[in-house]
N, C-alpha and C positions, 0 to 999 in steps of 0.2 A: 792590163795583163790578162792575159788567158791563160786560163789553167782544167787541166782533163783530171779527172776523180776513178782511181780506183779502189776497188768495196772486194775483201778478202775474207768469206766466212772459212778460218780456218778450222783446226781440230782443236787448238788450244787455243785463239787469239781468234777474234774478228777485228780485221784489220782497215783502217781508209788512210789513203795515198794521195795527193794532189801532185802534179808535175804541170811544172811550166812553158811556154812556147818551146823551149829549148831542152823541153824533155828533161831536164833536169826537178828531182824533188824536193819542194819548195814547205810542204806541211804533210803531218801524219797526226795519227788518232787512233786506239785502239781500246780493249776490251776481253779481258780475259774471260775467258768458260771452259767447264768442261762435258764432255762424254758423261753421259748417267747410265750403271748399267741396271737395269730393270727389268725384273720378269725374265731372266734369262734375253735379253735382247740391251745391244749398244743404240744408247739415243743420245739424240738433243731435245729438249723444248722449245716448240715454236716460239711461245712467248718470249723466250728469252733471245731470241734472234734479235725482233724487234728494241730489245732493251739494250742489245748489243750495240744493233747499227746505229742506233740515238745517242749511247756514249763515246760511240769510235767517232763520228763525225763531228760532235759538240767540239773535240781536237783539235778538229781541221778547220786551219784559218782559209782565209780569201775564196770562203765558199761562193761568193759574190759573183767569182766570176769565172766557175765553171762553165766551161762551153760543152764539155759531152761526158758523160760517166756508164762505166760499165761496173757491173758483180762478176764475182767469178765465187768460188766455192769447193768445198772437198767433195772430190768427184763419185760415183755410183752412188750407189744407197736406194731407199724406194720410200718413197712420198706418194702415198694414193688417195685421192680427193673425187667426191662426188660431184654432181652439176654444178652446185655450187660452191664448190670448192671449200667442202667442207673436209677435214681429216679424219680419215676411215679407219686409219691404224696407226698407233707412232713411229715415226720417222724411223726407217730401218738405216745403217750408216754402211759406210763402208766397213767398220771393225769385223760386224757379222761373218759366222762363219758358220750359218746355218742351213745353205742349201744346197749342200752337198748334190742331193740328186737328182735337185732338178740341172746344176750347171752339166752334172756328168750324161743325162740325156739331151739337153742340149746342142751340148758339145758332139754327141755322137749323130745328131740330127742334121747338124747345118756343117759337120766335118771341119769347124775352126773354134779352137777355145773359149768356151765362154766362164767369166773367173765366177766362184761365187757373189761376189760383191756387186758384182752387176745388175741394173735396174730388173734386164730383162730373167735373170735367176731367181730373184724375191717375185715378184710374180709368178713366174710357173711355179715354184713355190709353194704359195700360196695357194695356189689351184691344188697342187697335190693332196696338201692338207687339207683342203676341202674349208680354207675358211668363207666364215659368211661374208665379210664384204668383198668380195672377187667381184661379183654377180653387180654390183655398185657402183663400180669404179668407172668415174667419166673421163678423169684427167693420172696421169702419172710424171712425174718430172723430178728432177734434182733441185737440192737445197737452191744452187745458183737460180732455177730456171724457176722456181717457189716464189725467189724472192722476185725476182725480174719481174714474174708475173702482175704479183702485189703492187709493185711500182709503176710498171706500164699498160698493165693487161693484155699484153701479149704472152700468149702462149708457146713459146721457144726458145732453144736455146742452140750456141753456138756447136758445129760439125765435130771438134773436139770433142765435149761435154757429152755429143751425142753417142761418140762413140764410145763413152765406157756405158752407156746406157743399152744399144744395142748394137749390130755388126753395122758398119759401113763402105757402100760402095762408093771408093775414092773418085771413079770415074763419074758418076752417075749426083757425086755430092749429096748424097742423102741415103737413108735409111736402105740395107740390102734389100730390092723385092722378093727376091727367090727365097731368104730364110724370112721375110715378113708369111708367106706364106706358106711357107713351112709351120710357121709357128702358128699362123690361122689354123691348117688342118689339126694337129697337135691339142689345139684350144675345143675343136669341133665335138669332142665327145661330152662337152659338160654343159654344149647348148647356152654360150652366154653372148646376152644382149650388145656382145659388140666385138669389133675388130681389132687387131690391136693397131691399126693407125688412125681407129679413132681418139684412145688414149694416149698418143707418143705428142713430144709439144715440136712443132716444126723444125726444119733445121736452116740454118744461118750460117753461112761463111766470115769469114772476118774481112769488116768493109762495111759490109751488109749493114743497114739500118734496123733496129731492133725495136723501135715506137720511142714514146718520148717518155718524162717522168709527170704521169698525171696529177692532179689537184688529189685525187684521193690516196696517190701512192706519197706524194709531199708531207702530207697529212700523217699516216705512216711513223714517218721517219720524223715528229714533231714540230713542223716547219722547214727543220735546220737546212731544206732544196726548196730554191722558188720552182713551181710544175714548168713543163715546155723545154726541160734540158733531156736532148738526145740521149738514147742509150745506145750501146752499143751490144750483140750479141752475147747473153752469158756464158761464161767458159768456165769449164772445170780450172783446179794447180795446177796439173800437168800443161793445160796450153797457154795459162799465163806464165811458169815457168821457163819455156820454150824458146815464149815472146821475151821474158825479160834477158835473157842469157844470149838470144839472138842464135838459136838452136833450132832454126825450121828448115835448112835447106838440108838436102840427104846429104848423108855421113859425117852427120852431125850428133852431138846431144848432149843432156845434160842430166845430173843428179840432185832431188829434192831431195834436201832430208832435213825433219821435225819431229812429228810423232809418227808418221810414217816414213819410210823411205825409196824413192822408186826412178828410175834410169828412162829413159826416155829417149832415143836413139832413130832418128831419122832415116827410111831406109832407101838401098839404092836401087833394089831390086826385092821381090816374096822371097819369105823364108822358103830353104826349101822341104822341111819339116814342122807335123805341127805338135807347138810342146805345150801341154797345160801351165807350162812354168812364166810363160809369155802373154803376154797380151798385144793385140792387133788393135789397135787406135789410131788419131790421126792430129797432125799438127788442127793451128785453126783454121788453116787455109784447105786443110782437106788431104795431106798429103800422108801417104802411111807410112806407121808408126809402129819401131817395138817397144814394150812398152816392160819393164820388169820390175813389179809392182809387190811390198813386201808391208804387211799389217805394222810391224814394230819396230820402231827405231828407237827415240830417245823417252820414252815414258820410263823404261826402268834404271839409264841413265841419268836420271833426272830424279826421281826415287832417293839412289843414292848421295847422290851430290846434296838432298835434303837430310840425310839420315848424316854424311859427313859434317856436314852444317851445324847439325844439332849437336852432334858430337862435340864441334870446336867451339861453341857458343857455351855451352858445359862446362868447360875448361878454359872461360874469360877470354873467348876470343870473337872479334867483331870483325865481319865484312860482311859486304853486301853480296848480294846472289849474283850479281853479274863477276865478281870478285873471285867467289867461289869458285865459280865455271873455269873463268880463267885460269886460275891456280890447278886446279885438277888438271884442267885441258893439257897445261904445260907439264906439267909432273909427270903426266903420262911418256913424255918425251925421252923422259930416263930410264923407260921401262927397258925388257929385251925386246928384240923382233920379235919374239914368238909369242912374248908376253910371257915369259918361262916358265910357260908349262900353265900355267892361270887362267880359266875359260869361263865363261860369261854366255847363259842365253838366256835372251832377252825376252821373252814371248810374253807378254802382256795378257796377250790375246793369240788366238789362233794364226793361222800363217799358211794360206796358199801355197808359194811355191816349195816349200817344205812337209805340206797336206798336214797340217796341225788342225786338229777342231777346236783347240783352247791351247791356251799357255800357263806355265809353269813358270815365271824367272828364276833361275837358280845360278851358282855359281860351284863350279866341281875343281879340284887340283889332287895332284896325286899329293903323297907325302914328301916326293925330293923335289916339288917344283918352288920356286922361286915365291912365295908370296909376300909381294912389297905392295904398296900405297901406289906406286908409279906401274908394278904392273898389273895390278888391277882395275886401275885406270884404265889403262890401256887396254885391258883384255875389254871393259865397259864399250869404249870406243870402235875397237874391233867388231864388238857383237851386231852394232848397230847397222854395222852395213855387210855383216858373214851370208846373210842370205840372202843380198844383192848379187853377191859375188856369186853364187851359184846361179846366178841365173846368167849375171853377165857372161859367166864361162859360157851358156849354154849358145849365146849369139858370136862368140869366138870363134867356137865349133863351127857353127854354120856359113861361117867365113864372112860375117858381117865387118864392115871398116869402119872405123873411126879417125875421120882427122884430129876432131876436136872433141873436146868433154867440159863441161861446165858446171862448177858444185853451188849449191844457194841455198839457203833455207837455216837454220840456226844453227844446224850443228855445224858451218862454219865461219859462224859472227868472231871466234878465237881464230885471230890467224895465224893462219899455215898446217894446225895440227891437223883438223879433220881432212882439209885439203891433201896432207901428204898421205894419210891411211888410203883415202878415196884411190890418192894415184898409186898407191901397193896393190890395193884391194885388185882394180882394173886393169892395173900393169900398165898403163896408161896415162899422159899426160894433163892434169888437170888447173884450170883454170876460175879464179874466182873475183867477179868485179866488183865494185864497189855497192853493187846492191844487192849483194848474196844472201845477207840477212833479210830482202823485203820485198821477194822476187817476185811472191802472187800478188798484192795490190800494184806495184809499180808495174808488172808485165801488164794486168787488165788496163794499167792507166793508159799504156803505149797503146794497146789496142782501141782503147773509145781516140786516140788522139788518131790514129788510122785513118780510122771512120770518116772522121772529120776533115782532114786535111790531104790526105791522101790525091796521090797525080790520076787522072783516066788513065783505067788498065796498070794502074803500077800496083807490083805482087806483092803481100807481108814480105817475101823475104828481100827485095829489093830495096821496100821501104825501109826494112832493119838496116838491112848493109850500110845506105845509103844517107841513109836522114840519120837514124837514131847512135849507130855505134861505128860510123865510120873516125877513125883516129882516136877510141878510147879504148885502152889497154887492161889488161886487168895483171895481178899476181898468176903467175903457170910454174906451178910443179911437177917438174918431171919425176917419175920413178923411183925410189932409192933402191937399188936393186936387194942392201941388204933387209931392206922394208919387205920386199916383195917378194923375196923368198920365204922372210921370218911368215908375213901372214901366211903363203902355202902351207907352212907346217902347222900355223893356228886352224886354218880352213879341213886342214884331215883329222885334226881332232877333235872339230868341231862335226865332225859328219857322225863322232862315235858319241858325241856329245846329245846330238838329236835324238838317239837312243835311248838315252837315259830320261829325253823332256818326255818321251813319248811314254815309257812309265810313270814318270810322274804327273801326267795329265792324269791316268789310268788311276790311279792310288789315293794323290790328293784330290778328293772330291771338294770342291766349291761348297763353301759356307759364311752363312748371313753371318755377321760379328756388330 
């Protein structure tokens, strides 16, 4: 048997996947962590990556006979390491919502959105503030491209991953010239020892060979990989999402949703407008990408569903957490369309397409609104994907198509529920296969199997069609229309609802407990 490995540093789980000749998944292994927020800044600890991927893989049987494995990882953030790849400053994540002005000159420099969270934003950044290690920095990369490095010692990562790092020219497959040198001039006044394509880690197509798993990167990972198994290019979730859902070819896409949640929508021609609400990315084959990309999704659903737990557990009641979820999920189903009148936002943390610098979660209701168990559930579920939907509106407008939509990622391991909000939310038909819940290890598994197996000149998207999801079907829900109106009325007073988070960013000020 042969079997391909994929490695998921999520935001909540690091995750490993094995799948066999037949692309079906045969063993899994994971690893809970979380986000530390520290010093006013969203991390991880290195160390505990490593702790991670030695429990997630200890999981995974018939390591034996892996034939190729790739990482993939939660995409932006800023990781900046000297010659020798030492750590200059803690791992900046995507949560961050700290650099506000360098993305807004940015963005006014190279005249296309650059989000905060982005590699290339924590650097100029960084420059602004004048911190001391700028002047340092040899190497810059993502979690994925960290770890890839660690195991193979290559310096790179896959054209996707690259592009939440910096702009990408999809013709040209690699990093924009024109804004790299933009960004040189821009760099030019603080006179530092380098370029910035001396710091970016190369870029990779999916196909491409990425080096192999060394003796010292085996070692790493406590054994548990004999050295000499191929890698494949590391990719951010968004394009092992892509890959697992079979969402690369234009007028296509799909929806992650976890602790984050974000659309991904394959295009068929440029926007013809440019909205900070958006992001320009690329499948992993290169191809462009809208991308609408949102901080908060299930952390403060999740929150709840603990605080409901504790409540029932109070009151001599026993289930398990997967139990819970389920129960809520469903209960929600009795709710009204509108959630009547019951509002929920979710903000954790800050939120881009909404221009939040922090978050509040709160929940508001007038005095004649309905407040039940089912629809505050509901309204919970709503919240997590309300300002998805603003943005989705925003690619409607600009007359972007969607054949297809594809949901994955935990918020819809309960089936049908978050699937049918998804398909109110978008007005849009949606789809969920049977690996919804395990989209980023099994997508990178599909892609080291790529690598490997792959015909001369035959495309990711061919190879999808083709080999991996030709005659497998998944669950498609269409619309309910009286869903899809109910959310409209939640989405407008949810816009009056941002008003009030935007006070209470302002008033509750952050404190240590």
């Amino acid at each position: 048997m042969q079997t391909y490995l994929g490695i998921e540093l999520g935001s909540t789980r690091i995750k490993a996947a094995a799948i066999d000749e037949h692309f079906q998944p045969v063993s899994a292994g994971d690893y809970t962590w979380a986000s530390a927020y520290e010093k006013g800044i969203w991390t991880y600890h290195l160390e505990q990556v490593w702790e991670g991927l030695r429990a997630a893989l200890s999981r995974v049987q018939h390591r034996e006979t892996i034939t190729a494995m790739g990482i993939s990882a939660m995409m932006h953030g800023y990781l900046a390491f000297d010659r020798d790849w030492n750590l200059l400053v803690p791992f900046r994540t995507w949560q961050n919502t700290m650099t506000g002005q360098a993305a807004a000159e940015l963005t006014e420099q190279f005249g296309v959105n650059i989000p905060q969270r982005w590699s290339i934003a924590h650097l100029y950044q960084a420059m602004l503030n004048g911190e001391e290690h700028v002047s340092r920095i040899a190497h810059i990369t993502t979690l994925a491209g960290y770890v890839h490095y660690m195991l193979t010692g290559v310096h790179a990562v896959g054209i996707g991953e690259a592009s939440g790092m910096f702009p990408i020219d999809s013709d040209r497959l690699d990093y924009d010239k024109s804004m790299m040198e933009k960004f040189d001039a821009l760099a030019a006044r603080w006179n530092l020892p380098w370029k910035l394509a001396d710091l970016l880690p190369r870029v990779l197509t999916a196909g491409q060979p990425a080096g192999h798993l060394t003796a010292e990167g085996a070692q790493k990972l406590g054994g548990l990989l004999a050295p000499g198994i191929p890698a494949a290019p590391p990719e951010g979730d968004a394009g092992t999402g892509m890959t697992a859902t079979n969402a690369v070819a234009p007028r296509t896409g799909n929806v992650s949703a976890g602790t984050s949640i974000f659309s991904m929508v394959v295009l068929e021609r440029p926007l013809q407008h440019m909205h900070e609400e958006i992001d320009l990315v690329t499948t992993p084959a290169g191809k462009p990408v809208a991308m609408v990309h949102c901080n908060n999704c299930t952390n403060d659903t999740n929150a709840w569903a603990d605080v409901l737990d504790e409540a029932a557990r109070l009151l001599g009641g026993q289930c398990s957490k997967g139990e819970v979820y389920t129960r809520l999920y469903e209960k929600s189903l009795e709710g009204d369309a509108d959630c009547g009148g019951v509002l929920v936002c979710n903000y954790l943390a800050g939120e881009g397409v909404t221009h939040m610098d922090a978050g509040r979660p709160l929940v508001a209701r007038c005095p004649d609104s309905r407040f039940t168990l089912a629809n505050f559930f509901r309204a919970q579920l709503y919240a997590t994907m309300a300002t998805l939907k603003i943005g989705m509106d925003i690619l409607a407008g600009e007359g972007v198509r969607i054949d297809s939509l594809t949901g994955h990622g935990g918020l819809f391991k309960t089936p049908q529920v978050g699937q049918r909000y998804l398909a109110a939310a978008c007005n849009a038909p949606v789809t969920c296969l049977e690996t919804a819940g395990e989209g980023g290890p099994y997508g990178m598994a599909l892609l080291a199997a790529y690598m490997h197996t792959k015909e001369p000149g035959q495309t990711l998207e061919d190879y999808l069609h083709t080999r991996i999801f030709a005659g497998i079907s998944g669950t498609t829900l269409a619309p309910d229309p009286a869903d899809a109106a109910g959310f409209d009325r939640y989405i407008k007073r949810y816009h009056a609802l941002l008003e009030v988070e935007r006070r209470a960013v302002e008033m509750l000020k952050e404190e240590s407990v």
